[in-house]
N, C-alpha and C positions, 0 to 999 in steps of 0.2 A: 362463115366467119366475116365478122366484119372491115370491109378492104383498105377503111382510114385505120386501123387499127395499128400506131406505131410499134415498133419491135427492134431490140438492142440486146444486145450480148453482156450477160455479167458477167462475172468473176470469174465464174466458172466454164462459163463460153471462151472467153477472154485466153484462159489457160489452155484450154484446147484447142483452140487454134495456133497459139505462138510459144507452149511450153511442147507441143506434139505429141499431146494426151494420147492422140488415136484411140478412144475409147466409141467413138462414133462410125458409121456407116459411110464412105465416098460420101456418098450424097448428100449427109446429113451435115456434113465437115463443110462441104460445098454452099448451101443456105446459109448455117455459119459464118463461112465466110461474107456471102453476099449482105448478109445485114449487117455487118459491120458496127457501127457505135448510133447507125439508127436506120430505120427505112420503114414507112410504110408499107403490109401486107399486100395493096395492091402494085404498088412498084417491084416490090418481092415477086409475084404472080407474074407479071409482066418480063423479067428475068429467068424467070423458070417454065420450063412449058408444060408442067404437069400440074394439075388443078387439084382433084381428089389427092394426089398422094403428097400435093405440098401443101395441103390441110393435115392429114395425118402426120408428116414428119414435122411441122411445125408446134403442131400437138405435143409430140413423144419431148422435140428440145424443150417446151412450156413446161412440160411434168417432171422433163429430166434437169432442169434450173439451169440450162445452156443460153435461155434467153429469157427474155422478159417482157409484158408486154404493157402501155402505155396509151391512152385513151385521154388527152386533155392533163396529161399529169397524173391521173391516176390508174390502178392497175385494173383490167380490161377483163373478162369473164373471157374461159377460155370455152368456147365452145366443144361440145361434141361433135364428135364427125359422124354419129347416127343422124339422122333426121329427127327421129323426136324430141319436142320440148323440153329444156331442164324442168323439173316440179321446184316449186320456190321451197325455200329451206322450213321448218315448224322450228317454233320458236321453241330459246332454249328452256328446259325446264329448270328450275332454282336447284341448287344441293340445299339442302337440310343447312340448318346451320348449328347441328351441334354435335359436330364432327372435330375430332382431335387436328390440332398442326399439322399432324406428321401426315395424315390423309392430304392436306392443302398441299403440304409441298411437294406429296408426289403426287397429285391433279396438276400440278402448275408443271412441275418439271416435266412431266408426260407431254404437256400442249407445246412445251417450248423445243422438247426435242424435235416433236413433230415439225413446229413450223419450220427451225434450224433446218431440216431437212427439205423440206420441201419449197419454204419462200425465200428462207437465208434469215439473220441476226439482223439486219439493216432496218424492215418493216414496225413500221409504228405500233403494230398491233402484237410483236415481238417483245417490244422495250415497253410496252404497259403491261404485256403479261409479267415479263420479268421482275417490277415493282411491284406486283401485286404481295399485300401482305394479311389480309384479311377474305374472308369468305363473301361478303360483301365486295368486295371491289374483283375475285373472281368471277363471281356472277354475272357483274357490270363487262367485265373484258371478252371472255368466253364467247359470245356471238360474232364479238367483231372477228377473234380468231377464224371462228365456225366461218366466217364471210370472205375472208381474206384467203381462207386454204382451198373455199368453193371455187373461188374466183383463179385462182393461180395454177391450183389443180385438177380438183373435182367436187362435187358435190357429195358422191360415195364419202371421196377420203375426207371430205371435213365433219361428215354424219360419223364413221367411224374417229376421228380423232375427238370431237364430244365425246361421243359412248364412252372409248375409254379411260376419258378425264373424268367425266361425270363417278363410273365405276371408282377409279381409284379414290377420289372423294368419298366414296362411299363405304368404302371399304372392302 
């Protein structure tokens, strides 16, 4: 992982720490806490004396939306804690376009649940899916999703969050 890599607590971090969610692990609660409203993953590191497992627990709050992470402002690929390479994403392939509404808006609702879940309602790539109103301007958004869900979660889950918008567009 990269050790400038900044990292803050959202909304949902936020609540777990000071509404007393306790839906977390001690230790987990603990990192949590230490990142506070911001802190570099090497300063992070330097606070904690476990290396491999504060990769992976910083992982699990990444995919669980307990934090966030930050790279010059924008959001930071979360690494794997295998050693191997992520494979870069295949581009998306077009839906058809002559596919009923009702297919559209359940492709579009399907991506936005998705990301609701996974990145939160606040991302850019959130509030352009949501105005999407033609098959055309799904097309156009759909990668950035696919990129934004690589980035925050994984690469799996934004390969499977396509598929099953692609699907639903399709009928």
């Amino acid at each position: 992982m990269n050790m400038t890599m900044q990292l803050s607590r959202t909304e949902k971090g936020h609540e777990e720490i000071f509404n007393h969610g306790h839906t977390l692990r001690p230790k987990q609660r603990q990192i949590l806490f230490a990142i506070g409203n911001g802190i570099s993953l090497g300063e992070l590191r330097n606070k904690s004396p476990s290396g491999a497992e504060l990769e992976t627990m910083v992982n699990d709050l990444l995919q669980s939306g307990f934090i966030q992470s930050r790279s010059g402002g924008s959001a930071a690929q979360v690494v794997p804690v295998a050693s191997s390479p992520a494979e870069p994403a295949p581009a998306t392939p077009p839906v058809a376009a002559s596919q009923p509404a009702d297919s559209l808006i359940a492709g579009r609702n399907y991506v936005l649940e998705f990301m609701a879940t996974l990145v939160g309602t606040k991302s850019p790539a959130y509030r352009q899916m949501s105005e999407v109103r033609d098959l055309a301007g799904f097309n156009s958004v759909l990668p950035m999703c696919r990129r934004v869900i690589a980035a925050v979660a994984s690469p799996h889950q934004a390969a499977e969050m396509e598929a099953g918008a692609i699907k639903r567009i399709a009928g």
